[in-house]
C-alpha positions in Angstrom: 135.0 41.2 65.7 132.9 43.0 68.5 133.4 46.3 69.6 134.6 46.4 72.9 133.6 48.9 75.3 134.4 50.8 78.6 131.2 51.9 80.5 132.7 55.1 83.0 129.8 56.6 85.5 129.4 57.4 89.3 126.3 55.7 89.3 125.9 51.6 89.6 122.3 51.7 88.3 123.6 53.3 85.1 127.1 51.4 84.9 124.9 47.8 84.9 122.1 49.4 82.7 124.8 51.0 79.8 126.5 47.9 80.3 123.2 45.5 79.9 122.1 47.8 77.0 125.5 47.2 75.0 125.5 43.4 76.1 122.3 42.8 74.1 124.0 43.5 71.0 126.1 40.6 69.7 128.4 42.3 67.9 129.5 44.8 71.3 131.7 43.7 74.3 131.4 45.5 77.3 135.3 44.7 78.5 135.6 47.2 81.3 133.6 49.7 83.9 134.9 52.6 85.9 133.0 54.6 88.7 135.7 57.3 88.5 137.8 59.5 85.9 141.1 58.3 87.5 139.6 54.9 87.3 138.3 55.4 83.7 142.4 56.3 82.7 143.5 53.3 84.2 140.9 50.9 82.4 141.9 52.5 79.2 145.4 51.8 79.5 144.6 48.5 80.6 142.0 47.1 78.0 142.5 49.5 75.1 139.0 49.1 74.6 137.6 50.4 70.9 134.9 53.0 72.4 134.4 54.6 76.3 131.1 55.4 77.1 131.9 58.5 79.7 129.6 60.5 82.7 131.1 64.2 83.1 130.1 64.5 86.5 132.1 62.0 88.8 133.9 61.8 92.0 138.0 61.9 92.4 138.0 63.4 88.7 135.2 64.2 85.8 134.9 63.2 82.6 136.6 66.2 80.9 139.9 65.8 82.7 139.6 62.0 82.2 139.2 62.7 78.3 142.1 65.0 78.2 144.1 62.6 79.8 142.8 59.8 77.4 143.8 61.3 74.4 146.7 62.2 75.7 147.8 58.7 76.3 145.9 56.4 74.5 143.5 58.3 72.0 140.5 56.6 71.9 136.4 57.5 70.5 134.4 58.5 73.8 131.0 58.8 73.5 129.7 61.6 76.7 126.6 61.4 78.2 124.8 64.6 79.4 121.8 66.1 81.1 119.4 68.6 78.6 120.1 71.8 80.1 122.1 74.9 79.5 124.8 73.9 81.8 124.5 69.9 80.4 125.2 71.7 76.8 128.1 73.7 78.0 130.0 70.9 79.8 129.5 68.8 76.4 130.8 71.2 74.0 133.9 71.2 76.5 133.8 67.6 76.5 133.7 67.8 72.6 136.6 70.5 72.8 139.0 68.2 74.9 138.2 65.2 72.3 135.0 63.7 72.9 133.8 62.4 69.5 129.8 62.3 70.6 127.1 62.5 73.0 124.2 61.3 74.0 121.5 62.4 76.7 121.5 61.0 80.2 117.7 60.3 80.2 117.0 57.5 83.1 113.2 58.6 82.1 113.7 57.1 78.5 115.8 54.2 79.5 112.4 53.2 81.3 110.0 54.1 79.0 111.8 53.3 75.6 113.7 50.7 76.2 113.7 49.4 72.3 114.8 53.4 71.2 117.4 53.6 73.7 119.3 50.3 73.0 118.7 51.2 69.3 120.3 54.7 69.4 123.2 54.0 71.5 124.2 51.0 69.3 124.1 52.9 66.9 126.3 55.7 68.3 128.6 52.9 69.8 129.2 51.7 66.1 129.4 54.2 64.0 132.2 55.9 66.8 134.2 52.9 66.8 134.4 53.6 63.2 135.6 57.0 63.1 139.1 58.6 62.7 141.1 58.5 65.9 143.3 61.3 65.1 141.8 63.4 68.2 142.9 66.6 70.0 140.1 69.7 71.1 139.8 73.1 69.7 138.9 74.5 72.7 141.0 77.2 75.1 141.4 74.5 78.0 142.7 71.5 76.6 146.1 69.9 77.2 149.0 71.3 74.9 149.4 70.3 71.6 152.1 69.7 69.1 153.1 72.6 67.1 151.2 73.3 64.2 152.2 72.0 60.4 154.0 74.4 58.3 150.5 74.4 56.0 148.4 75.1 59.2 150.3 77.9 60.1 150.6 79.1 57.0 146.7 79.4 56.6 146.3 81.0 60.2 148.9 83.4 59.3 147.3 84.6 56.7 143.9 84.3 57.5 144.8 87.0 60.2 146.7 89.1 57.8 143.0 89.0 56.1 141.0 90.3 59.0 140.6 94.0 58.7 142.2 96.3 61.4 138.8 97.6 62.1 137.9 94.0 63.5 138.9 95.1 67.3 135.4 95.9 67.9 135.0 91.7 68.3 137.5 89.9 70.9 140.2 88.2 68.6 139.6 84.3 69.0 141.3 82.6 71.8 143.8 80.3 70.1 142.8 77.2 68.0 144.4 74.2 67.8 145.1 72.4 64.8 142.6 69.9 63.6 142.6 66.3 63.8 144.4 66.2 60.4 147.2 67.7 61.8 148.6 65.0 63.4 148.0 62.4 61.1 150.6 60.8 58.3 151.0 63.0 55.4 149.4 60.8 52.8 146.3 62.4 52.4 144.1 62.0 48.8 144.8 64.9 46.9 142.4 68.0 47.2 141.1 70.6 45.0 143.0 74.0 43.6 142.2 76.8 45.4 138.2 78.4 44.6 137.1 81.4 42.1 135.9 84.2 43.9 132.5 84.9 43.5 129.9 87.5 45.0 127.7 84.6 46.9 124.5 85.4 48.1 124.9 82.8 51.1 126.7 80.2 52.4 125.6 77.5 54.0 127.1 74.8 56.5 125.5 71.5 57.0 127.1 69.1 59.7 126.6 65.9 62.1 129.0 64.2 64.3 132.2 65.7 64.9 130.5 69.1 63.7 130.8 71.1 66.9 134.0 71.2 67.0 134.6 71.3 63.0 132.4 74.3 62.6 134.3 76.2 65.3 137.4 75.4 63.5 136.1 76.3 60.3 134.3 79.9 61.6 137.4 80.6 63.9 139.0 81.7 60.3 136.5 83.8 58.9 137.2 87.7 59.2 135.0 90.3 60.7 134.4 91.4 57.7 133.0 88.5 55.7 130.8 89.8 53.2 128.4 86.9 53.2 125.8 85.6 55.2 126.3 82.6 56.8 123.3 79.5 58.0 124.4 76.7 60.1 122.7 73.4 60.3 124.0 71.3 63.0 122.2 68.0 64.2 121.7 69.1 67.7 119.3 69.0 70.4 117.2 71.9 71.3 118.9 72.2 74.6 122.3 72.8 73.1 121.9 75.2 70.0 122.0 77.9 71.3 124.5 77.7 74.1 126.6 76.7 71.2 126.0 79.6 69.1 127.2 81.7 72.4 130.0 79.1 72.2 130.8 80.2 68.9 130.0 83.8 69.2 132.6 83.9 72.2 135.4 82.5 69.6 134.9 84.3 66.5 135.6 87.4 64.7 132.4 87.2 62.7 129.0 87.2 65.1 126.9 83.9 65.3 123.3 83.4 67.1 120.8 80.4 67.4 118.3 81.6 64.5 114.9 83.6 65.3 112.0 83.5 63.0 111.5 86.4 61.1 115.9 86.9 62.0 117.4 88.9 58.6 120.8 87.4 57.1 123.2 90.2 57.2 127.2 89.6 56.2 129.0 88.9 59.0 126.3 87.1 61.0 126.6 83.2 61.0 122.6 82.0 62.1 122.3 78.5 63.9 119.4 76.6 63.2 117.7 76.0 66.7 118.0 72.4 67.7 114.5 70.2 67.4 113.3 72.9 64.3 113.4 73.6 60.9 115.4 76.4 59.0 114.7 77.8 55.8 115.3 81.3 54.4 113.6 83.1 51.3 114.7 85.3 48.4 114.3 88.8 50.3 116.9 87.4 53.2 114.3 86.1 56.2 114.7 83.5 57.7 112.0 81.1 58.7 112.0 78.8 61.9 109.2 75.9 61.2 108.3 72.8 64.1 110.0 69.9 63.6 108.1 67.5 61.6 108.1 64.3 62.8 108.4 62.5 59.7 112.2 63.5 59.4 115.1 62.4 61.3 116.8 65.5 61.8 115.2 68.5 63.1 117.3 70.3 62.1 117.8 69.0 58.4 120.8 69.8 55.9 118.4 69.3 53.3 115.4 71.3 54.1 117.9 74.2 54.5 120.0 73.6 51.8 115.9 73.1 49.4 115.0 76.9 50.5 118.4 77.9 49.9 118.5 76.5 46.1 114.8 78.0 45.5 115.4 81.4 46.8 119.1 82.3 45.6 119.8 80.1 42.3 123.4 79.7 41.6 124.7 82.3 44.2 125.0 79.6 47.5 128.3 78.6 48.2 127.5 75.1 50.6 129.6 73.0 52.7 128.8 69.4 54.2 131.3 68.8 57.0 131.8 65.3 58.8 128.6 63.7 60.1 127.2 60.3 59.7 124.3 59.2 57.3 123.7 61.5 54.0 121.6 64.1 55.4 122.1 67.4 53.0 122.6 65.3 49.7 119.3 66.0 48.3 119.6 69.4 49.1 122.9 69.9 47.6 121.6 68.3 44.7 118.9 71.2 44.5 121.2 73.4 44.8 124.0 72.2 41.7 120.7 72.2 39.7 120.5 75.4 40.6 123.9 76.5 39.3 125.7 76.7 43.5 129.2 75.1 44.0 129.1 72.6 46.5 132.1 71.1 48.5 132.6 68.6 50.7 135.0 68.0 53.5 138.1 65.5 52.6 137.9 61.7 54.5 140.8 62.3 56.3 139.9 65.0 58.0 136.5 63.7 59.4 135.5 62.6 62.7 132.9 60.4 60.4 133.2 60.3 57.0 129.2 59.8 56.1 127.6 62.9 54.9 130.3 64.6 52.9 130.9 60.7 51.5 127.5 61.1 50.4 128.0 64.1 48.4 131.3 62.3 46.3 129.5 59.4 45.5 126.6 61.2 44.0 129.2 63.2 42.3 127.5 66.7 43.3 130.8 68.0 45.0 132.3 71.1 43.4 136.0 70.7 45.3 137.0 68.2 48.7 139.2 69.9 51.0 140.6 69.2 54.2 139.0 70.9 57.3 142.2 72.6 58.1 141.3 74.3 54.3 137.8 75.5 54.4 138.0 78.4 56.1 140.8 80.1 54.4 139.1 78.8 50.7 136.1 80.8 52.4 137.9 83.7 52.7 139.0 83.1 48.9 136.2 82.6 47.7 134.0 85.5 49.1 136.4 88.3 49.9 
């Protein structure tokens, strides 16, 4: 059966060339388009269509409001599209917040010139989107209310404060985060692991695609001021958006997080970003590198180049996490790193946006303990503190 989709943006030229783009593919239906947010709420109600491909920036309402609204009333993937700029990166992560699943740049430059690329990636995105778990809501300070919290989620937020030293005042306590997707859905989950050993980890590091954004910041929102270990981040992001998403981040939580700097030293406490279009690696005296992006990979940044450095220079003393994300980037390097002696664990399927990469890990049987995202940060906690 063909995906169906609802094309939303201001702009006819890039209504009829979304919608042209999707049409090629046999197995996509464009059912629907919308010049408006309003518009865009209406359609959705209308054609419950399986994925909205959403502008932010439109006339009579924008695509935030419209995606708040959408979940709200009929939950359904969107896939935003925005400009590669500080302010583009902002209004995404907001878009992510309010229940956006993914993005995409607005690029009319490549739509000319790459016709083939274009078409190929946002298939792709289309697809894989339609795929993913629907149980939505945002993390963020702004979006609509949302049901109370599970006794288990309030539990762990309880006393995940209760853990945060009274000396932590000297950081803004985190505005209030909403429970994740797996909140809301049936309580039949798959079983999950007991609770971690503690452990004095050199480093732990966080590798995550689709759905990461808003997974890391409920993951990090949970961590204490006084977290004694350092923390890497590798989130498949472009350049443009790392590091307005490290401020993001840095706003939110109790621990400090920056987009990484060569030469930048990991210090507990300090969660480093790897800067969008590069590589990240760090070495046995705590530096961390910042390399080009080789063209030969697909990711730039890459889980597994990350996760390589981290299994040569600290043996069994990483503690690494692969959060939802599509493909099976980070499986060769958590391979590396069990090897090595590190304890690996991967996010549960029901909590993903898109169960790919921490699938990957499962099925190569390399995962340590699965927990649900509502979990990690509190088994963080207990296993470093």
């Amino acid at each position: 059966m063909a995906v169906k989709v609802l094309v939303v943006d201001d702009s006819g030229f890039f209504r009829r060339r979304v919608s042209e783009i999707l049409s090629s593919d046999t197995t996509i239906q464009v059912v629907g388009t919308a010049s408006n947010g309003k518009e865009a709420i209406e359609q959705a109600l209308a054609l419950k269509p399986d994925v909205i491909t959403m502008d932010y920036e439109m006339p009579m309402m924008d695509g935030i409001t419209a995606v708040r609204h959408i979940m709200q009333r009929c939950p359904t993937p969107v896939l935003m599209f925005s400009s590669l700029t500080h302010e583009g990166a902002r209004v995404t992560l907001d878009a992510l917040d309010a229940g956006a699943v993914d993005f995409l740049p607005k690029n009319f430059e490549d739509i000319s010139r790459n016709p083939d690329k274009v078409k190929q990636m946002l298939c792709e995105k289309v697809h894989s989107i339609s795929r993913s778990n629907r149980r939505f809501g945002g993390f963020g300070s702004t979006p609509a209310p949302a049901p109370a919290p599970t006794p288990a989620s309030a539990s762990a937020t309880s006393s995940l404060r209760s853990a945060a030293p009274a000396t932590a005042s000297a950081r803004p306590a985190p505005a209030p985060v909403r429970p994740s997707p797996a909140a809301h859905a049936p309580a039949h989950h798959a079983p999950t692991s007991p609770a971690p050993k503690r452990k004095a980890y050199k480093l732990v590091a966080i590798g995550t695609s689709t759905g990461g954004p808003v997974a890391l910041q409920r993951v990090l929102t949970q961590l204490p001021a006084n977290f004694p270990a350092p923390i890497v981040l590798i989130q498949h992001m472009p350049a443009a958006f790392t590091k307005a998403f490290a401020e993001r981040l840095d706003k939110l939580c109790r621990i400090s997080v920056k987009e990484a700097e060569d030469g930048d030293i990991l210090r507990p406490g300090l969660a480093l970003l790897a800067p969008g279009g590069k590589q990240m690696m760090v070495d046995g005296r705590g530096a961390v590198k910042i390399l080009p992006g080789d063209e030969r990979l697909n990711y730039k940044p890459c889980v597994d180049i990350t996760f390589g450095s981290a299994a040569k220079s600290y043996g069994d003393k990483v503690l690494a996490v692969v959060l939802t994300g599509m493909g099976a980037d980070g499986r060769e390097g958590a391979r590396l790193l069990k090897q090595g002696g590190s304890q690996i664990w991967a996010q549960d399927e029901a909590s993903c946006v898109i169960y790919g990469m921490p699938m990957a890990i499962v099925k190569a049987d390399l995962a340590d303990a699965v927990y649900s995202l509502d979990d990690i940060g509190r088994h963080l906690v207990e296993a470093c503190l």
